[in-house]
N, C-alpha and C positions, 0 to 999 in steps of 0.2 A: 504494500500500500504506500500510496504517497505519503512523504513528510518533509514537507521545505523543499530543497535543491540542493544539490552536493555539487561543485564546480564539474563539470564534463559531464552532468549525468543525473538522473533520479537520488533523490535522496529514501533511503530505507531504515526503517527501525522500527524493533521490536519492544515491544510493554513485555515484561519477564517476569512473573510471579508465581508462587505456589499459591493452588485451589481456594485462599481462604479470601474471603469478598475485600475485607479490610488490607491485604497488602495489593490485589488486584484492582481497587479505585483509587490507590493513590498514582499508580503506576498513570491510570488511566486522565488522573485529575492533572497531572503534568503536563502529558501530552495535550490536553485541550485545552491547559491554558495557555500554552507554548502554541496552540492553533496548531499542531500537529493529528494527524491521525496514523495509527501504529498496529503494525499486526502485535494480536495481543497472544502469549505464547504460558502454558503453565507447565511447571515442573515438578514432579514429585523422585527423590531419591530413592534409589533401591537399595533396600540389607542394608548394610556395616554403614552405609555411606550416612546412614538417618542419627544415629549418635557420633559420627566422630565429628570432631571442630575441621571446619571448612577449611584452614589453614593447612590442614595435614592433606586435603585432595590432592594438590598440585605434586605433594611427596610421591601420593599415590595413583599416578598415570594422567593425571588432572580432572577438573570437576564434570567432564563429557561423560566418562565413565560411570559415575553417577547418577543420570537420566533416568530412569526405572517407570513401569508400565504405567500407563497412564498420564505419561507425558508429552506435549507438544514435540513436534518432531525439531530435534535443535542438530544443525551442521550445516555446512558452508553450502553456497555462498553465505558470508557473512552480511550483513547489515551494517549500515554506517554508525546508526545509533540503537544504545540499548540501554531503554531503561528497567531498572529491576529492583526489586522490593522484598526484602524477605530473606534468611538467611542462607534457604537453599539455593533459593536463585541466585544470590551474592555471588553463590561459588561457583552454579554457571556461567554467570556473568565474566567473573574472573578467567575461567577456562577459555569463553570467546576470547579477551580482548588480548588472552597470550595469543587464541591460536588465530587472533586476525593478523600478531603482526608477523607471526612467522611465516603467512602468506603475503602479507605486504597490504595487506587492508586498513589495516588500524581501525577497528572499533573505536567508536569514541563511548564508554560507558560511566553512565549514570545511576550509584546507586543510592535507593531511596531507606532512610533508617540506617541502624549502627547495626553490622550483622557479627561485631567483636572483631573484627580485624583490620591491620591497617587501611586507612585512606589512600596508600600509597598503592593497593591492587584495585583503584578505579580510579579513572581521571577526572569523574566528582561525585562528593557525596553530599546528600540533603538530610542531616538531621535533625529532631527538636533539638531545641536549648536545651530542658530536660535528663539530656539525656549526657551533656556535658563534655562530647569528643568535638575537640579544636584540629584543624589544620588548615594549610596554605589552599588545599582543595577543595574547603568541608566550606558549604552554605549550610546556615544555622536558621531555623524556622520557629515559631510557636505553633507546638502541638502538632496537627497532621493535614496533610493536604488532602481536598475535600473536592465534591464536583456541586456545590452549592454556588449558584447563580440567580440573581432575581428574576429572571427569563425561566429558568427551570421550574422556580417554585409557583411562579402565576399560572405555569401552564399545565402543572401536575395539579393543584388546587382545583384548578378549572376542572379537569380530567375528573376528579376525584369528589367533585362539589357534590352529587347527589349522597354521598356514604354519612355527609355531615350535617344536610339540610334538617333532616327532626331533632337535631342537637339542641338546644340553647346554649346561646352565648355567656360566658365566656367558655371558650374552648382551650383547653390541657393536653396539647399530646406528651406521652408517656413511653420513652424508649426504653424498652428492657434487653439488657445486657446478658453476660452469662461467669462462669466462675471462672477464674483465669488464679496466676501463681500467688497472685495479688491478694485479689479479693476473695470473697465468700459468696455466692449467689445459686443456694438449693431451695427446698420448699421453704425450710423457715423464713428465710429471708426475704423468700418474695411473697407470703404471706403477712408479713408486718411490712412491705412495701403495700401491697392490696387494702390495708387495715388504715393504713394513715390516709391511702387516696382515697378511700370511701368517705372517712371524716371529714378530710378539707374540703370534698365534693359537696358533702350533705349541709357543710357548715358554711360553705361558699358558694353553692347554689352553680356551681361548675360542671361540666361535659368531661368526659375521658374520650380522647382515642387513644388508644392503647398499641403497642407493635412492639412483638418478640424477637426476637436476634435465631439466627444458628446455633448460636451457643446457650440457648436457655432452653433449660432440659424438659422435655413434656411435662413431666411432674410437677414445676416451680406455675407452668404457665398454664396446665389445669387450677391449681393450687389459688392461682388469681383469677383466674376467670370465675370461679364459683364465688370467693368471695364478694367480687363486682356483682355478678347475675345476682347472688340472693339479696345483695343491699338496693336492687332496684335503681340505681342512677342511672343518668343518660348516658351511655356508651357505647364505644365501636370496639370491636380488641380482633387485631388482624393477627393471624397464627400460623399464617405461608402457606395460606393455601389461596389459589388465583392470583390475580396482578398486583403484584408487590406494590402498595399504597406510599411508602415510605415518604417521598418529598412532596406526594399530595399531603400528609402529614404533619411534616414542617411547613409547610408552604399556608397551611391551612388556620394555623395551631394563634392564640394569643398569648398563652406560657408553654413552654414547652420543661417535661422532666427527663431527665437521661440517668441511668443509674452508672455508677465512678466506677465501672471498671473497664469502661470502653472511653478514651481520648480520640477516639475518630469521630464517633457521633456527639462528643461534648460538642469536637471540633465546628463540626455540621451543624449545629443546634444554634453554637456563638454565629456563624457564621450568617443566621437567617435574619438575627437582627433583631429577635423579639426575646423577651425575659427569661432568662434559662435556668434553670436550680437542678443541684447536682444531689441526684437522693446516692445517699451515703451508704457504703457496706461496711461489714467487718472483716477488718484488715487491711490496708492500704498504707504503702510506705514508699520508698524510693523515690525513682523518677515520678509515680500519679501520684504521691504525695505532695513533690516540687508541684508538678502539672497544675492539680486543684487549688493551689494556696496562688501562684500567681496568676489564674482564671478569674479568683475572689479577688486576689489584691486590685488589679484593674479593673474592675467593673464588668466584668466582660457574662459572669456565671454569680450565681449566690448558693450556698445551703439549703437543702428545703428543710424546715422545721415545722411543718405544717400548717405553714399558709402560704399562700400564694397573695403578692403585692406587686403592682405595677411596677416596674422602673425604666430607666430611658438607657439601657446596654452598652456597651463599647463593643460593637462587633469584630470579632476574628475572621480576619480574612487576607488571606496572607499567598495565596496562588500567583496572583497578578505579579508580584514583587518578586517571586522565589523565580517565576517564570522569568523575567524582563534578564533577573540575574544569570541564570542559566545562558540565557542569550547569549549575554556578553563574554561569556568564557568558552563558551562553544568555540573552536576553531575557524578563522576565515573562510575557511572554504565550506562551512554549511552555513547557508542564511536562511531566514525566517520567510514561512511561506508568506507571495503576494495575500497582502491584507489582513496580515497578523498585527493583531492588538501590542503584541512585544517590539516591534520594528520602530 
């Protein structure tokens, strides 16, 4: 597929990511803000290759050999650009841009997040602040890049307008997340999340729509949907079955809740420009510890404590800028397609 122009010829590049939705839309969020479009390519490793560190591939016959069933078909010709998200892909990544130049290609690769190894095996990397790795190559972002546009969310709302019309207003949408190394997110938890949205609903005279993630487990999101159904409030709760509502969702929503163990959909949530609060699990340290507190410190997210209060946000939004930069380190010889917003 097209992307830009390459001096003498078509310019090509691959989006490179493993199966999971969250490294696969930042890949993708890139390329359209960069006005790019990209074959998008996913890779799962085979055996031994799935717990050893990426670093040790190249020991071992390099990261190609790793490709395992299920994966996008990856081998030359090479592509000019590739961008890639994700630890496994890091390492095919790494494998292309050796094995482009031993052909005389030079990949130029871009990879997205910190996959624990030097900056020095991609010619650039995009990570959060958060996350705290510096270098001469390294773009530093807040939080995660996202495909939130105010063109997408009028036209997903629109799409999606009959699912919320016997609602009353004020409308809450409610992202639910799943358990990661972090956090806690099983039945219990999302029943005293279901427990407090009913209260602020019945005490605030508030709407739910509701929407479950991949990673939240049948159990947690039966678990809430009963709660909801027997307390009677006005609610929608999508559970992936038919056309994924999600940015009708945000696009729709007057407060929007996200639960802290997902920093993509905070991201997404900052980024729509309408009130955001971060319902809280147990456990949370690290980098979503940093995340959350500077979300809070600027303005941008608040706590939910069980009420819902207007405020006027500091939206996140951070593509435009991350893109324009990328631009300018790109090599000469690839420029930005006619009537890219970056040019």
């Amino acid at each position: 597929m097209l992307c830009g122009m390459m001096d003498g010829g078509e310019l090509t590049c691959w989006l490179l990511s493993e199966p999971k939705a969250g490294m696969a839309v930042q890949c993708l969020a890139l390329a359209e803000a960069m006005g790019l479009q990209g074959e998008r390519k996913h890779v799962q490793p085979r055996g031994l290759w799935k717990r050893s560190p990426i670093w040790l591939w190249p020991l071992w016959g390099g990261g190609l050999k790793a490709v395992g069933p299920g994966s996008d078909a990856i081998g030359p010709p090479w592509p000019d650009v590739v961008i890639s998200c994700g630890r496994y892909a890091a390492g095919v990544a790494m494998a292309i841009r050796q094995q482009s130049r031993h052909s005389g290609k030079r990949t130029f690769t871009i990879q997205i997040q910190d996959p624990l190894v030097s900056p020095r095996h991609f010619d650039l990397m995009i990570v959060p602040e958060h996350d705290r790795l510096r270098g001469e190559n390294v773009i530093t972002m807040q939080g995660s890049l996202h495909r939130i546009t105010d063109a997408r969310l009028q036209a997903e709302a629109a799409k999606f307008a009959s699912s919320f019309e016997h609602l009353p207003r004020p409308l809450a949408t409610v992202l639910i997340g799943g358990p990661n190394r972090v956090y806690q997110l099983g039945v219990a938890e999302a029943t005293a999340i279901a427990q407090q949205l009913v209260a602020m609903a019945q005490q605030q005279r508030v709407s739910l729509a509701m929407t479950v993630s991949r990673r939240t487990s049948p159990e947690a999101a039966a678990a809430m949907r009963k709660i909801i159904e027997t307390a009677d409030i006005p609610a929608v709760i999508w559970e992936g079955e038919g056309e994924n509502p999600y940015f009708g969702y945000l696009g729709s929503a007057d407060y929007i809740l996200v639960t802290a163990d997902s920093i993509n959909m905070t991201c997404e949530a900052s980024a729509t420009g309408k009130p955001v609060y971060t319902l809280d699990l147990p456990g949370g340290r690290g980098k979503f510890a940093r995340f959350h507190q500077q979300m809070q410190h600027e303005g941008r997210t608040r706590l939910f404590e069980g009420k819902l209060e207007p405020y006027e946000p500091n939206p996140l939004r951070e593509n435009e800028k991350i893109a324009a930069e990328v631009w300018r380190r790109l090599p000469p010889t690839i420029s930005p397609p006619t009537g890219s917003t970056t040019t």
